[in-house]
C-alpha atoms as one frame of an Amber mdcrd trajectory, in Angstrom:
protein
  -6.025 110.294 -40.947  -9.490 110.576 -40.181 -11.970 106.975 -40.599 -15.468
 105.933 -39.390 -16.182 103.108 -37.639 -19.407 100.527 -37.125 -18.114 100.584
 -33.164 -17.305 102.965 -30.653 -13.625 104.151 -30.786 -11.419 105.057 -27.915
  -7.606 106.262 -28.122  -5.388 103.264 -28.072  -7.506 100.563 -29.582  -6.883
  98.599 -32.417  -8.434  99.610 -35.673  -9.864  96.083 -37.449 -11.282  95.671
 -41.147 -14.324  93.572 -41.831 -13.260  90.598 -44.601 -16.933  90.595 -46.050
 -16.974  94.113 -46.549 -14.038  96.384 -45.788 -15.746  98.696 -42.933 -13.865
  99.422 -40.000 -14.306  98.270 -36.228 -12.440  99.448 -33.142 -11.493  97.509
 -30.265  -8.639  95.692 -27.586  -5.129  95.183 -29.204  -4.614  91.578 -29.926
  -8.298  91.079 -30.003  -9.683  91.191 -33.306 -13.438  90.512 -33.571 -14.491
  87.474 -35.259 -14.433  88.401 -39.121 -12.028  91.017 -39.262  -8.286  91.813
 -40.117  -5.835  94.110 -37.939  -5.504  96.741 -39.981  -2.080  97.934 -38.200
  -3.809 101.521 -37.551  -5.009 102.417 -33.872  -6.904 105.421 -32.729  -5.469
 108.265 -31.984  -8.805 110.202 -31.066 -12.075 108.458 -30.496 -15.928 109.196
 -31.040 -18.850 107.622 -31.152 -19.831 104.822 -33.579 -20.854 106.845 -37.303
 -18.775 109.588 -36.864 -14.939 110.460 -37.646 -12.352 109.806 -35.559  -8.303
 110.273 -36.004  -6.303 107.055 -36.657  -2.585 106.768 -36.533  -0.637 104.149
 -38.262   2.158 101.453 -39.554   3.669 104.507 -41.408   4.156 105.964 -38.464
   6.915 103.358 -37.366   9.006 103.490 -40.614   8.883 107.278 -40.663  10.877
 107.039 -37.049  13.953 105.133 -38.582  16.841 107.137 -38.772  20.292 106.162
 -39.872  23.250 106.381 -36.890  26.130 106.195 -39.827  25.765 110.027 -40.767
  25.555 108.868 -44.164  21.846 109.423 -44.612  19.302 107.613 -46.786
């Protein structure tokens, strides 16, 4: 999915949302600047502060889960 950011975004780093108004910052894991939410979403492909960049998210995980019983879902 592709997002814009108020920061700088580099592959890896935790995607945060602002609580006052919603826009997105980028930055360390575990770290989330003072203000924000962890949105669950990290970046996949970065670029400069403005302009699009590719995040990847907490879909992701549940999409991986597969049943060992042969049964299905």
């Amino acid at each position: 999915m592709f997002a814009i950011a108020t920061t700088v975004s580099v592959a890896g780093q935790a995607v945060y949302a602002a609580l006052a108004d919603g826009t997105l910052q980028c930055g360390a894991a575990g770290a989330a600047p003072t203000g924000t939410v962890d949105t669950g979403w990290s970046v996949a492909l970065g670029a400069a502060a403005g302009l699009p960049f590719i995040i990847t998210g907490p879909l992701a995980g549940a999409r991986s889960t597969v049943s060992s019983s042969g049964t299905g879902n």
